[in-house]
C-alpha positions in Angstrom: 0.0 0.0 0.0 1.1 3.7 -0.7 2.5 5.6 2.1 1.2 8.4 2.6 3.1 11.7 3.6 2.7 14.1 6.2 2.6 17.8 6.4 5.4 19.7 5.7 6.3 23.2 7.1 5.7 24.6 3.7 2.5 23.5 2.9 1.2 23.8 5.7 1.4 27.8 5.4 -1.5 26.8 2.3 -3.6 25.0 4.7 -3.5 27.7 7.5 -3.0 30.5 6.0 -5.7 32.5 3.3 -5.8 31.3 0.1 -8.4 31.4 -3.0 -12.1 29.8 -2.3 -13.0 26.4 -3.8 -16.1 27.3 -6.1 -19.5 26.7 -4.6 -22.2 26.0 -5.9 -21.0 25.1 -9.1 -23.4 22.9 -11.6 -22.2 19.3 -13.3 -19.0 17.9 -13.5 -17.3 17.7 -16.8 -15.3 14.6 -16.9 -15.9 11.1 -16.7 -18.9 9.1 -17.3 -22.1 10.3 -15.6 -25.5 8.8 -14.4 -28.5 10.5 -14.0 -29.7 12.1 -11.1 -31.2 9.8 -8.6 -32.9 12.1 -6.2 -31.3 11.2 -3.2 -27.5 11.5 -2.1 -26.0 8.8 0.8 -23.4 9.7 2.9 -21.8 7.1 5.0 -19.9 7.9 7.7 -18.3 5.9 10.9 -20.1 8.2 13.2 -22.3 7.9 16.0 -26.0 8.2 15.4 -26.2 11.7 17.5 -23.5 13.2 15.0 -24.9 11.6 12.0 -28.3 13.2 12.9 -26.0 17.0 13.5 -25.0 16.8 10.1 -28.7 15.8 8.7 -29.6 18.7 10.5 -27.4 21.0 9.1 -28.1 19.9 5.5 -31.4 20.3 6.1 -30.7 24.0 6.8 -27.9 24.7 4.5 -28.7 22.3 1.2 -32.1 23.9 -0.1 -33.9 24.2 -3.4 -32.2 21.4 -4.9 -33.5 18.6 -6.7 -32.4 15.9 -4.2 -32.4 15.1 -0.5 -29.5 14.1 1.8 -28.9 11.4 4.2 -26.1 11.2 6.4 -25.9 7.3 7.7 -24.2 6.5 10.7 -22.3 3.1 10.1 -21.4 1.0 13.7 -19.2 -1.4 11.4 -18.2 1.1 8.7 -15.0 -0.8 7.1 -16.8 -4.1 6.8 -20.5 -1.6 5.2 -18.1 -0.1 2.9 -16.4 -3.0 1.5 -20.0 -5.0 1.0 -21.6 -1.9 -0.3 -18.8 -0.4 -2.3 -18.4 -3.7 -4.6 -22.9 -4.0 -4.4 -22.4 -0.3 -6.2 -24.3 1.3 -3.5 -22.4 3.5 -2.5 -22.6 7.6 -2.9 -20.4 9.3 -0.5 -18.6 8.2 2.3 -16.2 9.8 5.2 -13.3 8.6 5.3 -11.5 8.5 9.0 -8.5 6.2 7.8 -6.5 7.2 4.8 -4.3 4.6 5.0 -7.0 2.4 3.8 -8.5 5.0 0.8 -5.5 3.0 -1.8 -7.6 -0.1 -1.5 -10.9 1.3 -1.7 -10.0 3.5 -5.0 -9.7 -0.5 -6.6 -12.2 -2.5 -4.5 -14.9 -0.2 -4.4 -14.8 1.2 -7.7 -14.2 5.0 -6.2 -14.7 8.1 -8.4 -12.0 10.8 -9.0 -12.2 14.2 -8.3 -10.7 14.9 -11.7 -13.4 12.6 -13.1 -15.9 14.6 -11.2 -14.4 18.1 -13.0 -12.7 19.2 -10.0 -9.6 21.7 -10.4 -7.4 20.8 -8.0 -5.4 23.6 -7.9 -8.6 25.3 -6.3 -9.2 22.7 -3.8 -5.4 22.9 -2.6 -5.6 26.4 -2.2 -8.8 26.0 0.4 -7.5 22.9 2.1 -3.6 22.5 1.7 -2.0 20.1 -0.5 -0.5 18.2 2.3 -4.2 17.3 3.0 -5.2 16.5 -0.6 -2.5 14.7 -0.7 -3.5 12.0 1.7 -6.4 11.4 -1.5 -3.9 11.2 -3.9 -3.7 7.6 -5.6 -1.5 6.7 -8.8 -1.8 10.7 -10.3 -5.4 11.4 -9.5 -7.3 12.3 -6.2 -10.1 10.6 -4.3 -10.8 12.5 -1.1 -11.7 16.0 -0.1 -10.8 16.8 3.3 -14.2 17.5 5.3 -13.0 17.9 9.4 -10.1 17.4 11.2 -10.2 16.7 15.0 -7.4 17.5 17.3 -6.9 14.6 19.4 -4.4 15.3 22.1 -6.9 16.3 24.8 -7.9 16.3 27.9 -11.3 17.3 29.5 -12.1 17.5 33.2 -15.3 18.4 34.9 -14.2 22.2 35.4 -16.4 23.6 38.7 -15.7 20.1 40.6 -12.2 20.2 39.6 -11.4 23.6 40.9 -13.6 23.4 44.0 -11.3 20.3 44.5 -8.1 22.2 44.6 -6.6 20.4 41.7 -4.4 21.9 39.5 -4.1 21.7 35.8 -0.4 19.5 35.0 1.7 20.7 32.2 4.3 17.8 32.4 3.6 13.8 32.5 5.1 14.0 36.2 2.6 16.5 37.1 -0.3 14.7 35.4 0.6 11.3 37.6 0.9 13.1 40.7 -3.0 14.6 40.1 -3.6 10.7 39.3 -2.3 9.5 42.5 -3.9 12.6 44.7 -7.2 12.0 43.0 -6.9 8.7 44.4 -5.6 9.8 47.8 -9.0 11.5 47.7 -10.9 8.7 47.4 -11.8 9.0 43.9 -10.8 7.7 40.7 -8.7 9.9 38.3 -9.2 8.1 34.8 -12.7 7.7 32.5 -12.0 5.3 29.9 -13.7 3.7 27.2 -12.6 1.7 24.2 -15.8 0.3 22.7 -17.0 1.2 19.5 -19.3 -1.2 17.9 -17.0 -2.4 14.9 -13.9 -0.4 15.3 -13.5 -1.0 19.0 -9.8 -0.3 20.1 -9.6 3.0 18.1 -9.5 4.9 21.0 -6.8 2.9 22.7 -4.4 3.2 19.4 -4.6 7.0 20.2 -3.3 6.4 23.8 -0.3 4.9 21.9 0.2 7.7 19.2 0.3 10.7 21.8 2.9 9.0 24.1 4.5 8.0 20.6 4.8 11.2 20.0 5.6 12.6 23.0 8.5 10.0 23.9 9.9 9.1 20.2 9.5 12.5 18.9 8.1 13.8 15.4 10.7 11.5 13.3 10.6 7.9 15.0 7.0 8.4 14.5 6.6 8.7 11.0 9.2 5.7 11.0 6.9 3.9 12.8 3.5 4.5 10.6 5.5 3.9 7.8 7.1 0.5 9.2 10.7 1.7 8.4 10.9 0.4 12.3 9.5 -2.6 13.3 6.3 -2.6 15.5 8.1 -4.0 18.4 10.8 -1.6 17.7 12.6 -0.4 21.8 10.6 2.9 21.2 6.8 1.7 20.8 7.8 -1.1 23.4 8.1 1.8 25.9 5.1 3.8 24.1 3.1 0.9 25.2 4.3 0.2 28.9 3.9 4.1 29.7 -0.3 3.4 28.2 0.1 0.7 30.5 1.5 2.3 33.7 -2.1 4.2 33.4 -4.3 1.6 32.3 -3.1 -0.9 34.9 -2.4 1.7 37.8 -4.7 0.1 40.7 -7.5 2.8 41.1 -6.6 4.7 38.3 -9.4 3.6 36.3 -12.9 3.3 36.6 -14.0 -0.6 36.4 -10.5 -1.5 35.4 -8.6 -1.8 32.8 -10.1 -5.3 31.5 -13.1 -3.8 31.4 -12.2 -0.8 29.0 -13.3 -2.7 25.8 -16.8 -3.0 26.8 -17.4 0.3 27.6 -18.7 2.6 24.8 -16.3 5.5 23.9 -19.2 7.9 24.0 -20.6 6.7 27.2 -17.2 6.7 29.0 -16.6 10.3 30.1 -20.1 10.6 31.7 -19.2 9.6 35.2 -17.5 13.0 35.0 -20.4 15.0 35.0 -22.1 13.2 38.2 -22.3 14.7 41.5 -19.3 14.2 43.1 -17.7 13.4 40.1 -16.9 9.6 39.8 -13.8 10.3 37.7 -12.1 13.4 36.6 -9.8 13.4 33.7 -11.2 11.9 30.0 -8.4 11.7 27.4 -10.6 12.0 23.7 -10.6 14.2 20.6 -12.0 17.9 20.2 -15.8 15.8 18.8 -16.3 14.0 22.6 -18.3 17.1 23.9 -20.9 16.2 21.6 -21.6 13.4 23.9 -21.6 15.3 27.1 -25.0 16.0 29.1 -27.2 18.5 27.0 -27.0 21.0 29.8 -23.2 20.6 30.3 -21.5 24.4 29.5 -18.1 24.5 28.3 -16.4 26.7 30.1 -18.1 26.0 33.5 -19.1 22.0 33.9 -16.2 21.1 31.8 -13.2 22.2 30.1 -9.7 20.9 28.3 -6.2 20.5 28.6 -3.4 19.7 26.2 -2.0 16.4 26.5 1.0 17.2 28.4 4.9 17.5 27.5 6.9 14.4 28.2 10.9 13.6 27.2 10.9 14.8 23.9 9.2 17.9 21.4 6.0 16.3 19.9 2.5 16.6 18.9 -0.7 17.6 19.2 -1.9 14.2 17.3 -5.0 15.0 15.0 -6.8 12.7 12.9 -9.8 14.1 10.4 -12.0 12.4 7.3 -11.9 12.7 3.8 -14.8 12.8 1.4 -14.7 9.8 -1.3 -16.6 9.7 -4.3 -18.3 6.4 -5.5 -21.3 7.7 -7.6 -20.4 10.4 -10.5 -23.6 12.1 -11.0 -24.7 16.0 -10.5 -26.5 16.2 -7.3 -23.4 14.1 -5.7 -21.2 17.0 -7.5 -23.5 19.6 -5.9 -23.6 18.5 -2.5 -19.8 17.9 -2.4 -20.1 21.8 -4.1 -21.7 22.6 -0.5 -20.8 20.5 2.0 -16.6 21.8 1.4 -18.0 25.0 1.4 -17.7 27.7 4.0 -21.1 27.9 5.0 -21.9 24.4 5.7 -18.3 24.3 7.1 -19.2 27.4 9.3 -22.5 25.9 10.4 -21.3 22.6 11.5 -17.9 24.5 13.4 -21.3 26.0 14.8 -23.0 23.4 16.9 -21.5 21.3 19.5 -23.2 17.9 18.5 -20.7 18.0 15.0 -17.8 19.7 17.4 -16.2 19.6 14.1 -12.5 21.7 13.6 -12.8 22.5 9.7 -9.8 22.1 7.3 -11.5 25.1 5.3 -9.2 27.9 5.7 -11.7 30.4 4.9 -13.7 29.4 7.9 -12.7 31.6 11.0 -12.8 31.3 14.6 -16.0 32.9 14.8 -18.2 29.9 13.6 -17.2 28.0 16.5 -19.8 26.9 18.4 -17.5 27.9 21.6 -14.2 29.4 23.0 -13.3 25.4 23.9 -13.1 24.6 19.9 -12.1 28.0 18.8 -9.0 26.9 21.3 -8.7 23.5 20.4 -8.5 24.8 16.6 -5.5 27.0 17.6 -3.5 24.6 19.0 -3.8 22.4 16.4 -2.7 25.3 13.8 0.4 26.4 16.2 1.1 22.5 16.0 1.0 22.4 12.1 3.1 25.7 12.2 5.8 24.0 14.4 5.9 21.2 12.2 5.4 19.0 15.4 1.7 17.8 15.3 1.1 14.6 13.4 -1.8 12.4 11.7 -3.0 9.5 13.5 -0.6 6.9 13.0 -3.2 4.0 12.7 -5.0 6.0 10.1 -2.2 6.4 7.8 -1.1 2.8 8.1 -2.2 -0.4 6.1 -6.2 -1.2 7.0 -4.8 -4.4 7.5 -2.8 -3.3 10.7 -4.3 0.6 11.1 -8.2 -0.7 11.7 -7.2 -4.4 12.2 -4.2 -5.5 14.1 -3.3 -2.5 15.9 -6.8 -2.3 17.2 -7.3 -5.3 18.4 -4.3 -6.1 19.9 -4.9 -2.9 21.9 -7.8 -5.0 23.2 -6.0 -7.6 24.1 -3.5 -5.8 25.9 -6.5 -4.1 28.5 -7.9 -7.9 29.0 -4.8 -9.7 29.4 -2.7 -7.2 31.4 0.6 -5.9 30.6 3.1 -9.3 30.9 1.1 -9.3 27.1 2.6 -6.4 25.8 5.6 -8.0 23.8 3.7 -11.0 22.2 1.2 -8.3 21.1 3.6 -6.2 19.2 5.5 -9.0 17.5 2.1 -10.3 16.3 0.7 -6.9 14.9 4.6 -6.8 13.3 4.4 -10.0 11.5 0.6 -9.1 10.3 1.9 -6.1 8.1 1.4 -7.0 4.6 4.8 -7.7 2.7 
């Protein structure tokens, strides 16, 4: 499979700095065969069903007096509904979290180009960076538009308790063990974790990984890493995977244990925070987790956010984000891909919390946000990209083979089988890279 490149320093000026509009709005595509209009445009997307029905509501605001409706479909096993549906041909659109695995879909699925669709790509770079069209970018020709990112190196605590509480917000790994072990000294528990996630179940836990990766490694060992130019069991992801550990298997650390982690749904898991006392205090997810918070929960003042924090080396913040991919080359799928890249249904969605969407629009500002928490969370991820520092998730850059196979679910295994597990698993999601 083609690696993929990250973003370099250069280009990333393109992505965060101002540059031309895409065009909006704009009719028919003018390459490529066509089919007629069927009315209706499908958007699958590996989301949960409350942001799937976000989006729907924002299309329903944004995408009027067209000839067709949209449907955004939330998909619990999205790799295994793409593959099926994508060789079926019923596919439209779909959202792409891993872009290690768009190579095999551009061949097994029978996806569209954006060149077939009549897309100038020299426009689209402009509004997204080339670094990000790039990840789309299969033997000359491109296949994803980028539609969000998310920065992932976060994370939240319930705000008022934590301050009434005394406890201070850590800027080093030392500093964030010692809160651990005096929330524990309280007689609480520090850590809200949850790995399940009906299909991709271990995702979160790969992210765990990454940010100490990153953080430990450094900017360089990781891309050797995604890339396999070091082995997965390589001395430096051996000791990426025993600091996860000294968290997940920490006794009191976190609630219901560690071996209970992969049963928990990802969504569900930082709700204990929100209780009253708190049952647990810190959450580590990605800028879209508020959207799963308690309706009535204010950022700002029930909850709020910290960077993940510095550890032996310069590194990160991770991010992760989706790309659009085309399956269906007709004029309403041209249309709404016309509107959904565009800035007003990228403004809208920055706009509400249940999308709590970072947009790779550069023409969207930090007013759309729906508050100052993603306005922040948006900056730190452009300072990141500035610095040359913050990285793609690793998993999602890597074969789909090892990125949503392997990697997850030896992350599983690790949380039920304890940490005397850790070398077998790493050797085993080595040797299941394909040659």
């Amino acid at each position: 499979m083609r690696r993929l490149r990250l973003l370099s320093l250069l280009s990333i000026v393109l992505l965060i700095g101002g540059a031309c509009k895409a065009k909006e709005n704009e009719g028919g595509a003018t390459g490529g065969p066509k089919e007629a209009n069927t009315g209706k445009v499908n958007v699958l997307a590996a989301v949960e069903p409350e942001e799937a029905d976000a989006l729907q509501g924002i299309a329903d605001q944004t995408i009027t007096g067209v000839d067709y409706t949209v449907e955004f479909e939330a998909a619990g096993n999205f790799e295994q509904d793409v593959q099926v549906r994508g060789q079926g041909g019923t596919l439209d659109v779909i959202l792409l979290p891993q872009p290690g695995s768009l190579p095999g879909l551009v061949t097994s699925a029978h996806a569209v180009s954006l060149e077939d669709m009549g897309y100038d790509i020299g426009e689209l770079e402009a509004t997204f960076g080339k670094p990000f069209m790039d990840l789309g970018l299969v033997d000359g020709k491109h296949y994803g538009i980028p539609t969000n990112i998310n920065l992932k190196s976060m994370i939240w605590y319930p705000k008022d308790d934590f301050d009434k509480a005394g406890y201070k917000v850590p800027t080093t790994w030392d500093e964030l063990m010692a809160l651990s072990d005096q929330i524990v000294a309280d007689g609480s528990t520090p850590w809200c974790v949850g790995f399940q996630s009906e299909g991709s179940t271990g995702w979160p836990a790969t992210d765990w990984m990454e940010d100490i990766m990153l953080r430990t490694a450094g900017p360089d060992t990781y891309d050797q890493w995604y890339k396999h130019e070091i082995p997965f069991d390589d001395p430096s992801v051996v000791n990426a995977g025993k600091m996860f550990g000294d968290v997940m298997f920490h006794p009191g650390y976190v609630l219901g244990g560690a071996e209970n982690t992969p049963g928990l749904a990802f969504g569900d898991a930082p709700l204990p925070m929100f209780d009253n006392p708190p049952k647990c205090w810190l959450h580590r997810q990605a800028s879209f987790i508020n959207a799963f918070f308690p309706k009535d929960a204010k950022a700002g003042v029930d909850y709020d956010w910290f960077p993940f924090p510095s550890m032996t080396t310069e590194g990160g913040p991770l991010f992760g984000g989706e790309v659009a991919m085309v399956f269906r080359n007709s004029p309403e799928v041209k249309d709404f891909l016309d509107r959904f890249m565009g800035t007003d249904f990228q403004c809208a969605m920055a706009g509400i919390t249940a999308a709590s969407r970072i947009s790779p629009n550069v023409n969207v500002g930090s007013d759309c946000y729906a508050n100052q928490i993603l306005a922040d969370s948006a900056e730190v991820l452009k300072e990141g990209l500035k610095a040359g520092t913050a990285r793609f998730d690793a998993s999602d850059l890597m074969p789909a083979a090892v990125g949503s196979g392997s990697f997850w679910t030896g992350m599983v295994k690790y949380m039920k089988e304890g940490p005397s597990s850790l070398d077998g698993i790493l050797k085993d999601i080595d040797s299941s890279w394909p040659s």
